[in-house]
N, C-alpha and C positions, 0 to 999 in steps of 0.2 A: 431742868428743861432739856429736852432729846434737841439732839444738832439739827435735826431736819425738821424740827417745828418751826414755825413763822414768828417771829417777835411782834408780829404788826401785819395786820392783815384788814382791811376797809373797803369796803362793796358802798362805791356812790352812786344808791339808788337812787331814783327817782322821789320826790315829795308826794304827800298823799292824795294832795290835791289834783293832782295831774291823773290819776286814775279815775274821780272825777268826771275833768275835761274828756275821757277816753268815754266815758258813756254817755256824754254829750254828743263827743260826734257822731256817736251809733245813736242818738235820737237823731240827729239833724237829717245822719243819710237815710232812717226811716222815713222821717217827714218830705224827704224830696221824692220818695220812691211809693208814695201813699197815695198818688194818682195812677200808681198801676196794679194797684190791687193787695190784699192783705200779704200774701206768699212773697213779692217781693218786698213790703214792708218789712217783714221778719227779718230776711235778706239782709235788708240795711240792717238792722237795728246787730244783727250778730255778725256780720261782716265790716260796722264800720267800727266794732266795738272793738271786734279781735286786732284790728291792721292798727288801729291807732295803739291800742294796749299793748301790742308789739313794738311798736316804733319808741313808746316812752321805756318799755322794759331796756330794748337794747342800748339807748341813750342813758339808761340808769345801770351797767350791767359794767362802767368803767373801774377796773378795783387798784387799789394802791398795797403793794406789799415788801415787805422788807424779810428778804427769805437768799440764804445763802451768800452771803456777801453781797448782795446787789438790790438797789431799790428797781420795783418791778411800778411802774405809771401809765397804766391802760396798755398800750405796746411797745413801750421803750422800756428796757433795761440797762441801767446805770451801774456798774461794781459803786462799791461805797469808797474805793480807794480814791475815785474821780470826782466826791464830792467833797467841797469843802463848807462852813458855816452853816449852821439850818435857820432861818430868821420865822419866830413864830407873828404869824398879825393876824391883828384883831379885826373886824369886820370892818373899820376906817381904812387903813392901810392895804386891806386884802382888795379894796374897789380901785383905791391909788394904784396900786401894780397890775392890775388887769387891766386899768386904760391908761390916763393920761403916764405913769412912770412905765409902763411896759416896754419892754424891747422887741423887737419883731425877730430875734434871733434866738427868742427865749422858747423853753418847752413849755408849754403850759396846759397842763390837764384841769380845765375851770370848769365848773359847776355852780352859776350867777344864782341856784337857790342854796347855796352854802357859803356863809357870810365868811367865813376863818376859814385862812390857808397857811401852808408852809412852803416859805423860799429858801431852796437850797442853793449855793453856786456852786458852778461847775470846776476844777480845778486843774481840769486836765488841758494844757496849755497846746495841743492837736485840737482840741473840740472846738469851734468858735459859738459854740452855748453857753452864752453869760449864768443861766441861771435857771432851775427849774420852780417851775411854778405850779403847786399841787393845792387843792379844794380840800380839805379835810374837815373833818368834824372835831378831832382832837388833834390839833398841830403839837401840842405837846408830847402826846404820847409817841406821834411819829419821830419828831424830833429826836426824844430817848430815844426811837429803836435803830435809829439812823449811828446815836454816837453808840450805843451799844454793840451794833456792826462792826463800825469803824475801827474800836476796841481789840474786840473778838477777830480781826483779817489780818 
């Protein structure tokens, strides 16, 4: 593997469903705009398609990456020297720490349509961030590539 590849790289898209919903509401704003005539019908229908289709892409566009000594979590970057444990949970535990166990001093990049996440804690005793909280689809694999960093620094 070349030094400057990624061990772990994850785009948390959006679900398919929600694409969907995006051409619903470009019917809904057609249908509101259908008493002013066909031209603005279209209107809706490609205007309310595009702005919602945007709004879920960007909301689906957060990536998690393990590149360089440092995990990368939508816009925070961590060195891996500053993390300590990775804790993999399964979709029980992932809903436990997102509400009733969460800390409000915690990072947390969640994504409520992805059941499995990985909790790392923080280790760096300057940060008063208990713990980062990331949405993943394989907490496993991040996991390795977190100790694999760690390793490797």
């Amino acid at each position: 593997m070349q030094p400057s590849a990624s061990p772990y790289e994850e785009r948390l898209t959006a679900p398919r469903s929600w694409w969907f919903v995006c051409l619903l509401v470009g019917v809904s704003m057609a249908l509101i705009l259908l008493p002013f005539g066909t031209l603005p019908l279209l209107g809706g229908l490609v205007g309310g398609t595009a702005v919602s289709a945007v709004v879920a892409s960007s909301y689906g566009s957060a990536r998690i990456r393990v590149v360089g000594g440092a995990l990368i979590a939508g816009e925070a970057r961590i060195p891996v020297s500053a993390l300590g444990e990775a804790h993999v949970l399964d979709p029980e535990e992932a809903r436990a720490w997102r509400s009733f166990r969460a800390d409000a001093r915690a990072h947390m990049l969640l994504r409520a349509y992805i059941p499995t996440a990985l909790r790392v804690d923080i280790t760096d005793p300057a940060d008063p961030t208990p713990y980062v909280y990331l949405s993943t689809r394989d907490p496993e694999r991040l996991a390795a590539a977190l100790e694999s960093a760690r390793t490797n620094a």
